[in-house]
Backbone bond lengths (Angstrom), bond angles and torsions (degrees), N, CA, C in turn:
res aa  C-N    CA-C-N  psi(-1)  N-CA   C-N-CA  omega(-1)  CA-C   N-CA-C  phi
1 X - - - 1.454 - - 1.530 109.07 -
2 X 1.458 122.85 139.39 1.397 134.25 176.31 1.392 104.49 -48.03
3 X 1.300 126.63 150.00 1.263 136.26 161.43 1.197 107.33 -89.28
4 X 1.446 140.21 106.17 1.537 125.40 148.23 1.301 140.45 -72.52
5 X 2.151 110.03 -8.00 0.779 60.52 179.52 2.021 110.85 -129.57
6 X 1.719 93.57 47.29 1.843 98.03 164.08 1.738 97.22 -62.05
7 X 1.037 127.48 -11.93 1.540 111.15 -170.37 1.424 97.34 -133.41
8 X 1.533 114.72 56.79 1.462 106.20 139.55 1.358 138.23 -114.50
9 X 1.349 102.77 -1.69 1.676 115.75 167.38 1.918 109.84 -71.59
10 X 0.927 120.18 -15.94 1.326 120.81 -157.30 1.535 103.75 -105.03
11 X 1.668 102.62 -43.80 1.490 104.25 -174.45 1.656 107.22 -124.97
12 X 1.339 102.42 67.28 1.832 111.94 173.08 1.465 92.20 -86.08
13 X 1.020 115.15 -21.70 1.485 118.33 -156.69 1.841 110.96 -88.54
14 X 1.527 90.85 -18.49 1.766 96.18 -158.87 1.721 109.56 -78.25
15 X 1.390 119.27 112.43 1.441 122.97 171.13 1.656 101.96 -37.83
16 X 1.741 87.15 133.42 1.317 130.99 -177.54 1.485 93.01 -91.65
17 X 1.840 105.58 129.71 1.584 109.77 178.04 1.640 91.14 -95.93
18 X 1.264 112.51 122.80 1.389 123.62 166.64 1.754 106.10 -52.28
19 X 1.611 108.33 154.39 1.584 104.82 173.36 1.722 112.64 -105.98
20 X 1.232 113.09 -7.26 1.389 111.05 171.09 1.600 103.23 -119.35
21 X 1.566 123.23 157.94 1.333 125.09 154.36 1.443 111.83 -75.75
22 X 1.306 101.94 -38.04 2.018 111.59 -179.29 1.185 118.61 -61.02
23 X 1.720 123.73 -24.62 1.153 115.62 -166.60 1.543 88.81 -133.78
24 X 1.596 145.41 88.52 1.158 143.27 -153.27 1.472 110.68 -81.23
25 X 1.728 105.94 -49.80 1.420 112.25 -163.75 1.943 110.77 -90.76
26 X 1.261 100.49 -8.43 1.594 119.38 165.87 1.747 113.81 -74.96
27 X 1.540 101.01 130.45 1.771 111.50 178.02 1.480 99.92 -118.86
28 X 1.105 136.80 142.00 1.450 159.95 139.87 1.863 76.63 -23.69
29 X 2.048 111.47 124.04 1.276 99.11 155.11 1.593 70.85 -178.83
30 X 1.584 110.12 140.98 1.028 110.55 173.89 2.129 95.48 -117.02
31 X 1.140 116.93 170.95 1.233 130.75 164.18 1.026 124.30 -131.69
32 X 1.620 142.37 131.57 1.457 146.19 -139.34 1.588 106.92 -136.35
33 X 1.088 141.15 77.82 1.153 140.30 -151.22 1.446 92.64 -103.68
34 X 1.399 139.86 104.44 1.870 124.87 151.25 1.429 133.39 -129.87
35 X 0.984 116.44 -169.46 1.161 117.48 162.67 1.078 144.84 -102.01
36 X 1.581 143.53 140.34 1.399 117.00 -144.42 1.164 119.92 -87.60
37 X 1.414 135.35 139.31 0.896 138.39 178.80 1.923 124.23 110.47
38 X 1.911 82.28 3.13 1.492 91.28 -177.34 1.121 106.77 -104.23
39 X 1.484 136.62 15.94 1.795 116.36 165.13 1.433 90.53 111.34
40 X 1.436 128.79 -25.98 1.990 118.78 -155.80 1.728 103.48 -63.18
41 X 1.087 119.29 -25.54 1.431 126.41 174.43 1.862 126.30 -40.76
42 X 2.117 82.04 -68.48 1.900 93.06 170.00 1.289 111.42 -88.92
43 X 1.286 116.55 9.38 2.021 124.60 177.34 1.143 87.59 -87.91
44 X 2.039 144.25 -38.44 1.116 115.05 -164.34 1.791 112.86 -92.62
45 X 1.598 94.78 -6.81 1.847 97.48 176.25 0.874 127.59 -100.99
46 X 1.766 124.46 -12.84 1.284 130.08 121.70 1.590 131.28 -33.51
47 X 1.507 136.91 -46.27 0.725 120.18 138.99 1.467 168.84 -6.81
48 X 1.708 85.55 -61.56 1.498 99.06 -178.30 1.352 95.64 -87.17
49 X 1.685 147.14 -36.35 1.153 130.98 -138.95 2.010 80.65 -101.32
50 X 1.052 115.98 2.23 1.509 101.21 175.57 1.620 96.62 -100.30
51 X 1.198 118.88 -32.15 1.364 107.73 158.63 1.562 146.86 -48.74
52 X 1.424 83.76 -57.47 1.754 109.67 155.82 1.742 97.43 96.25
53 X 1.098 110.98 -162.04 1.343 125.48 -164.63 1.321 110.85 -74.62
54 X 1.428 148.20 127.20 1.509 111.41 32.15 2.241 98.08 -77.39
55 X 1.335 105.24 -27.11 1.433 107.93 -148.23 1.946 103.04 -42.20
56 X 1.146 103.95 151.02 1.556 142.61 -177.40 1.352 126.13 -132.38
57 X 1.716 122.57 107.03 1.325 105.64 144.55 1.293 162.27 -32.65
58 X 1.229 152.43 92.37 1.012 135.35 -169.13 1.845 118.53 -123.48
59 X 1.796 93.80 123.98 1.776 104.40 -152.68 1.301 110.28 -138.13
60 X 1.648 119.48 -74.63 1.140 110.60 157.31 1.096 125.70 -123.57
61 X 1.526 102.89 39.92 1.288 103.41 173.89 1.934 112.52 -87.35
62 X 1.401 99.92 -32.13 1.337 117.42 160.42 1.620 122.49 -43.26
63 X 1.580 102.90 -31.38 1.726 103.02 174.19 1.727 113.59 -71.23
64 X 1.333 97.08 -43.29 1.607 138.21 -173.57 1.987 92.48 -59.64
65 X 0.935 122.98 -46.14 1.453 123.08 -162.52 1.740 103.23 -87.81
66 X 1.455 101.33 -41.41 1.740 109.83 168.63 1.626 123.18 -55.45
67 X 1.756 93.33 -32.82 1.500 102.15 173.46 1.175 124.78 -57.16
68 X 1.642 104.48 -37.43 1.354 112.59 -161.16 1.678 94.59 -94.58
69 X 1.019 132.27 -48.87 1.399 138.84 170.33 1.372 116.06 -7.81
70 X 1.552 106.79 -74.54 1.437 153.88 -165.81 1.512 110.55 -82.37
71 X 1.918 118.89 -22.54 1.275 113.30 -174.49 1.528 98.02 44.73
72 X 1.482 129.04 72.26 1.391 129.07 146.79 1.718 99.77 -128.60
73 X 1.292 100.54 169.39 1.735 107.63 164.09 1.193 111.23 -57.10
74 X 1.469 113.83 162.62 1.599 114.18 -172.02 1.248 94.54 -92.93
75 X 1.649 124.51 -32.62 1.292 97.90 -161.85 1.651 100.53 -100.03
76 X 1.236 126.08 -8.19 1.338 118.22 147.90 1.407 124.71 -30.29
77 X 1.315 125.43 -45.05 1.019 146.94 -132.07 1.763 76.48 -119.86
78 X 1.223 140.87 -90.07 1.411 122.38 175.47 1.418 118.93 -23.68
79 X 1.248 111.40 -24.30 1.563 91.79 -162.17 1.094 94.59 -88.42
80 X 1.582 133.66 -21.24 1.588 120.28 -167.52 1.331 100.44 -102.45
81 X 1.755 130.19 22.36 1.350 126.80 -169.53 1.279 123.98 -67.56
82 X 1.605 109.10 -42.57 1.648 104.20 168.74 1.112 80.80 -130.78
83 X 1.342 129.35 108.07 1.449 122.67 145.38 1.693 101.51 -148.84
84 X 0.942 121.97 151.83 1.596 130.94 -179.31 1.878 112.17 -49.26
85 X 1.151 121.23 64.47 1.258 105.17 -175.37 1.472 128.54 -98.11
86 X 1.729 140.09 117.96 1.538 132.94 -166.19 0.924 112.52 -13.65
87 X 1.541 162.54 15.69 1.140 147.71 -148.61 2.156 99.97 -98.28
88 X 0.842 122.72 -17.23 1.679 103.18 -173.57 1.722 107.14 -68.54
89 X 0.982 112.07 159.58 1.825 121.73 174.53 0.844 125.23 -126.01
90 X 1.866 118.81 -54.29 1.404 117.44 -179.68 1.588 91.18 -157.47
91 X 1.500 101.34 171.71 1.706 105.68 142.01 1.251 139.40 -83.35
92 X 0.727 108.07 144.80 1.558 103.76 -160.57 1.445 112.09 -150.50
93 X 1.437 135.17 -20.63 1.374 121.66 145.60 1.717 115.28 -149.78
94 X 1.588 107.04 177.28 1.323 108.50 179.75 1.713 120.28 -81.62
95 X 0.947 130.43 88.73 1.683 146.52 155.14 1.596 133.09 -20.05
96 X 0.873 129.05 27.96 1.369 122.95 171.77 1.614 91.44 101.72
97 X 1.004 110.17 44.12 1.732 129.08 -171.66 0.912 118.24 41.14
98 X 1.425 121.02 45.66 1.816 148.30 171.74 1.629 99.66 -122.06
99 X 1.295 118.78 152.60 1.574 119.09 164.52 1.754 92.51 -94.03
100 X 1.611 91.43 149.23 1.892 108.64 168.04 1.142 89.13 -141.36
101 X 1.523 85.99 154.26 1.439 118.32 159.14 1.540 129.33 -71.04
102 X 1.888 96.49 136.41 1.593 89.93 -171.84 2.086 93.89 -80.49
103 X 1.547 110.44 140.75 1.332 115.03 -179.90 1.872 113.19 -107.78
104 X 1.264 80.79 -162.44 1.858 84.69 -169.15 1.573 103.74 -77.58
105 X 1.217 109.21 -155.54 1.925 114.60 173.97 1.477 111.86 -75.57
106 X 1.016 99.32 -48.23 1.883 94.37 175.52 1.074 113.03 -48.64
107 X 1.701 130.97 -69.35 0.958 105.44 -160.29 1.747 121.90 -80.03
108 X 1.390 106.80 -5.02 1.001 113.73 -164.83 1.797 102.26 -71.86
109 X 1.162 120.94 -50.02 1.900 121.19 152.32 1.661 99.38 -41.79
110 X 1.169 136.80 -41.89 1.225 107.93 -176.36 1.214 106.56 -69.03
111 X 1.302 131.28 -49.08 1.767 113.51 -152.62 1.583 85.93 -78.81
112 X 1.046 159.37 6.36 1.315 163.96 165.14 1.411 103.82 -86.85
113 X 0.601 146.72 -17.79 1.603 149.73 -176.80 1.707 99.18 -111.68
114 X 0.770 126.25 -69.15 1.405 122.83 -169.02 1.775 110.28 -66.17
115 X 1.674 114.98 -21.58 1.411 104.03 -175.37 1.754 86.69 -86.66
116 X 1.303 142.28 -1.66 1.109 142.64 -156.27 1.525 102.24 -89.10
117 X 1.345 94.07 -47.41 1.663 112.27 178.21 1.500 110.77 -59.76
118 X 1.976 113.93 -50.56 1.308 108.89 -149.18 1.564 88.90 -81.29
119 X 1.317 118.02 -28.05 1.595 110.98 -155.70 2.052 107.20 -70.67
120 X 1.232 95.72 -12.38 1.661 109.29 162.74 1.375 117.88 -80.87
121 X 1.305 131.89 -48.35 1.156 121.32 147.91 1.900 83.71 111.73
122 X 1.377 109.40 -170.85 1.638 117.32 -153.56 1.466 118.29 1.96
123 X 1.274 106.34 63.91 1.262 123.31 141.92 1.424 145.07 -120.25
124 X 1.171 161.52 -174.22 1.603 139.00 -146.71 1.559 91.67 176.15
125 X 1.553 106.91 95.46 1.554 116.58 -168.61 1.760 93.43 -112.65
126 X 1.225 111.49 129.53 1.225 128.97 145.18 1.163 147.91 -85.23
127 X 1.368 125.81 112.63 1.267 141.44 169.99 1.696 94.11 92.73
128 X 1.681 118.82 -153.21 1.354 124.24 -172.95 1.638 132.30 75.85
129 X 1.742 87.02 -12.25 1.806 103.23 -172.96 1.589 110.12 67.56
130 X 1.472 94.09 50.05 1.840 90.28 169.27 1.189 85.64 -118.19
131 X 1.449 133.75 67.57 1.626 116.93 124.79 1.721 109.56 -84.87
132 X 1.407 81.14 -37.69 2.020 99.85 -173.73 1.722 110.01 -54.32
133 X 1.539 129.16 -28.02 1.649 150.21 -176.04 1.803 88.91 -64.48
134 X 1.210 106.21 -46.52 2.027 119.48 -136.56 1.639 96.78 -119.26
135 X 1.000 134.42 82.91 1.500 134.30 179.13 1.338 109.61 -74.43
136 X 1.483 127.86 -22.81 1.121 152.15 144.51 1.546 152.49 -37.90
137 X 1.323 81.65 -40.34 1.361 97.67 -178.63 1.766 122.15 -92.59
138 X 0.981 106.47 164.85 1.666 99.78 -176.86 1.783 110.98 -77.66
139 X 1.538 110.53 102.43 1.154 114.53 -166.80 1.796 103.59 -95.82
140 X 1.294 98.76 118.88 1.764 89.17 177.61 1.753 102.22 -129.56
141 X 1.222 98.42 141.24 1.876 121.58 155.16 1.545 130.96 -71.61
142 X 1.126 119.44 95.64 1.553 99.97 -174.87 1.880 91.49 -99.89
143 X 1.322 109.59 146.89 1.054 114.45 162.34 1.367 125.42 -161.44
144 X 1.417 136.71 -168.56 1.674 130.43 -144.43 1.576 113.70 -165.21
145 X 1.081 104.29 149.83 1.454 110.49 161.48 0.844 136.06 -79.53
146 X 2.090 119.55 113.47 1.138 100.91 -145.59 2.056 140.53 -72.42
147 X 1.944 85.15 -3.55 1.559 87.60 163.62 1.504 118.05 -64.14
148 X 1.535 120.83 -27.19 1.161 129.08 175.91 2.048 115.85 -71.15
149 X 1.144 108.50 -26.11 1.258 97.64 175.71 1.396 114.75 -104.91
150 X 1.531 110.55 2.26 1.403 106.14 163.38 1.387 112.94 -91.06
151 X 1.484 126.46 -5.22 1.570 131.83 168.82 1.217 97.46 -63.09
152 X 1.370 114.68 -73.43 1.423 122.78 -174.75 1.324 149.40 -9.73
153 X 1.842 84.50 -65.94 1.188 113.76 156.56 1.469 128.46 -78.86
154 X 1.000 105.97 -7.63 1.697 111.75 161.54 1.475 114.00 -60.04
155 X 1.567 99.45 -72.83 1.429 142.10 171.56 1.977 95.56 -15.44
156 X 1.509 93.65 -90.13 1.713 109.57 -160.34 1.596 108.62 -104.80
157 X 1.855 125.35 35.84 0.775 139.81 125.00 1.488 139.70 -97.51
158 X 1.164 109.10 -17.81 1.834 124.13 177.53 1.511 89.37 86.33
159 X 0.915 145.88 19.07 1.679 124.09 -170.84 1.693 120.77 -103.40
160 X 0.751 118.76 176.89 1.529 132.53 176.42 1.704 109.25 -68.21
161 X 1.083 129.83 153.57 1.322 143.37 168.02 1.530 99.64 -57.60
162 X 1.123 114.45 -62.60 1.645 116.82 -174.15 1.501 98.92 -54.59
163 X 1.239 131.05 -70.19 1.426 146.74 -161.52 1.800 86.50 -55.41
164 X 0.571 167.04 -26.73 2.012 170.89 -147.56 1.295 82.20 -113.85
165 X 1.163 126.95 -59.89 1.829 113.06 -160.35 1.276 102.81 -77.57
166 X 1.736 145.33 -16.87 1.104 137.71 -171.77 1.222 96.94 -97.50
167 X 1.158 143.47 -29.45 1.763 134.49 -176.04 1.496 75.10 -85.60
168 X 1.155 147.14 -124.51 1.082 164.23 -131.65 2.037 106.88 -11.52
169 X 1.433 104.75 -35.25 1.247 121.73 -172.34 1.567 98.12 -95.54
170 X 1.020 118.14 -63.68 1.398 109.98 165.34 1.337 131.12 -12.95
171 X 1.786 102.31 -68.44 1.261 107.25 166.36 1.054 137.99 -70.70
172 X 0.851 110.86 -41.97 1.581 122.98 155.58 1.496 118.62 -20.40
173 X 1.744 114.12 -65.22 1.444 119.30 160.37 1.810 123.49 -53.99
174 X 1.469 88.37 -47.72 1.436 77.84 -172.41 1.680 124.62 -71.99
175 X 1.512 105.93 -11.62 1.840 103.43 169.68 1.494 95.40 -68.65
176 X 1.451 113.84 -55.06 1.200 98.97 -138.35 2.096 100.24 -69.81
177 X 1.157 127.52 -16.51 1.353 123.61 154.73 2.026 123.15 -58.58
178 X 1.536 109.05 -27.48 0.772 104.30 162.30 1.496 144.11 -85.67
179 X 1.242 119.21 -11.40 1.622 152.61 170.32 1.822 86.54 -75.30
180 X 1.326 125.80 -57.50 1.126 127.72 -163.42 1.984 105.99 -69.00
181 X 0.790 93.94 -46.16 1.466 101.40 -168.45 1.825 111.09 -75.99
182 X 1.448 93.92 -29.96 1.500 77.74 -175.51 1.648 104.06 -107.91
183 X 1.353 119.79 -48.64 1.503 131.21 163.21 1.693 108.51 -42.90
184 X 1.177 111.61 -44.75 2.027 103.16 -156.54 1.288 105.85 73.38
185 X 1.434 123.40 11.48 1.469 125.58 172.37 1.531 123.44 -117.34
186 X 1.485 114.95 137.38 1.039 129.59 161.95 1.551 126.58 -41.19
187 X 1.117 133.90 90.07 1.498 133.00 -174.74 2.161 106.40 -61.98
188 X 1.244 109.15 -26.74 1.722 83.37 175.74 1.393 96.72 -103.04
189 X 1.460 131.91 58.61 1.119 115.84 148.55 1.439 133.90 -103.51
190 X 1.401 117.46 99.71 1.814 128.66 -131.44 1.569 106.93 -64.28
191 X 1.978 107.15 -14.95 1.256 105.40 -166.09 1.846 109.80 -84.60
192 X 1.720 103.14 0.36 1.785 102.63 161.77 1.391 128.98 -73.65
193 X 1.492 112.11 -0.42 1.329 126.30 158.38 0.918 136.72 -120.61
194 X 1.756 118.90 146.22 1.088 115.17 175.81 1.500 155.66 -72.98
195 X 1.484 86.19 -11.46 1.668 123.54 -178.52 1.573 116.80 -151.69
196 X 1.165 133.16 108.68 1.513 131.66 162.73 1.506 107.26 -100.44
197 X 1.533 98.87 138.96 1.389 124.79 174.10 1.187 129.87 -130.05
198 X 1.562 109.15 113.90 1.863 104.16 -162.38 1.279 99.60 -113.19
199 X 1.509 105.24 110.12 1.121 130.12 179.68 1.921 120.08 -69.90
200 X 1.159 120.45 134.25 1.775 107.63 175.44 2.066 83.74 174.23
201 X 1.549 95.61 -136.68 1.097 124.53 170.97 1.203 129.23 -14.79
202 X 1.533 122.51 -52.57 1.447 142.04 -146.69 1.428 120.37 -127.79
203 X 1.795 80.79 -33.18 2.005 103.55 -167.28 1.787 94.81 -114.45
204 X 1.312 123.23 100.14 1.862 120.89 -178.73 1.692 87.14 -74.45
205 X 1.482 94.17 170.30 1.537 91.03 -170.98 1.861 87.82 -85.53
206 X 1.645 140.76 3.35 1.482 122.58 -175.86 1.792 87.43 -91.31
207 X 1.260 127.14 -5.82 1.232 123.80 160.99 1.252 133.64 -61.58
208 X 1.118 88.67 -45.57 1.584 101.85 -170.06 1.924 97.00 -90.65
209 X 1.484 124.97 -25.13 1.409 94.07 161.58 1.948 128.48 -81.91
210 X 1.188 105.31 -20.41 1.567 126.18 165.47 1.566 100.11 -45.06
211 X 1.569 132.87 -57.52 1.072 130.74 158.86 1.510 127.04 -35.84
212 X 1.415 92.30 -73.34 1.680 87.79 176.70 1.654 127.07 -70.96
213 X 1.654 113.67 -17.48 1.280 113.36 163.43 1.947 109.14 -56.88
214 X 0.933 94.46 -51.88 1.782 104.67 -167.79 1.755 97.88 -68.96
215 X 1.255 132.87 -15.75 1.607 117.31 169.37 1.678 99.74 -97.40
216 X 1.244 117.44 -18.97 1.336 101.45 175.94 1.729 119.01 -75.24
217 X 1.727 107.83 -39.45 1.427 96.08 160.38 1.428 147.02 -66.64
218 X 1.629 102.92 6.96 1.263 121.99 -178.78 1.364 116.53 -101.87
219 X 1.675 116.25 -37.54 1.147 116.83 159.59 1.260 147.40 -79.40
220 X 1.886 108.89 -10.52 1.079 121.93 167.86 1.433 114.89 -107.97
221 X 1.491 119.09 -0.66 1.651 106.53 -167.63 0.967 111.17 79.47
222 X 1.398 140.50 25.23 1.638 112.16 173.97 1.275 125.21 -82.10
């Protein structure tokens, strides 16, 4: 898979070819917001390969690109990925006609990295709180029941029942401190998306990308 992003210091600058004439200031970009253990992971690589080319995941490769950015450890750098860390300072500008906070170096390569991604457009980023970056873009929730995502994670982690309920809770806390800390936003507030899909029983996760493939060709024209 292409790297995009050895060449984003060089070309932040380079005009973005829009994909519709009708819709000029709109890019092909979906956003994947879930919870763990609900499927949103192979819902977003399912996706793209039903999409097909140019579209790209982008997951941890985004941790992986901060590493190198920042010259920190990668998994340093995982460990503080969503978790609430001191980083806000001040305000410092107007946001998508919200005030944000100016933050530390990390995140500050992140929202640089991820507007790098969206402002290219067919790409399909998970988690990080880029629905909140992309007002635009097709922002969806997949999420689960949590007896169902502790199967799951049993299932296609090898782990213990107990060990499923402690990541599962974990994460759980640590987005929602991270949505908080860097957004000022509430992560279960359902009206930041455009589509939720609760995956288990009824909904397979090739369901739930068949869904979001079929609203993305509707909203972008493809």
């Amino acid at each position: 898979m292409k790297k995009i992003f050895d060449l984003i210091n060089r070309n932040l600058l380079r005009p973005v070819k829009r994909f519709s004439d009708s819709s000029p200031s709109v890019l092909p970009l979906i956003t994947i917001a879930r919870e763990k253990g609900s499927g949103g992971r192979p819902v977003a690589y399912l996706v793209a390969k039903k999409l097909g080319n140019p579209w790209e995941v982008y997951h941890e490769q985004v941790v992986a690109q901060i590493a190198k950015e920042t010259d920190l450890n990668e998994e340093l750098i995982k460990e503080v990925d969503e978790r609430n860390i001191p980083l806000i300072e001040e305000i410092v500008a107007d946001f998508f006609g919200k005030k944000y906070m100016s933050l530390g170096s990390y995140h500050k390569h992140l929202l640089k990295i991820l507007s790098t991604i969206g402002h290219r457009g067919h790409a399909i980023v998970v988690g990080r709180g880029a629905r909140f970056l992309f007002p635009e873009g097709l922002k969806i929730g997949v999420i689960a029941e949590r007896t169902q995502r502790i199967e799951w994670m049993m299932q296609f982690e090898k782990i213990s029942q107990n060990e499923a309920i402690k990541r599962i809770d974990t994460a759980d806390k640590e987005r929602y401190e991270f949505i908080k800390s860097v957004y000022n936003r509430d992560p279960r507030n359902i009206h930041d998306f455009d589509l939720i899909i609760k995956t288990g029983k009824y909904t397979s996760i090739e369901d739930a990308a068949n869904v979001i493939v079929s609203e993305a060709r509707r909203r972008f024209k493809l």
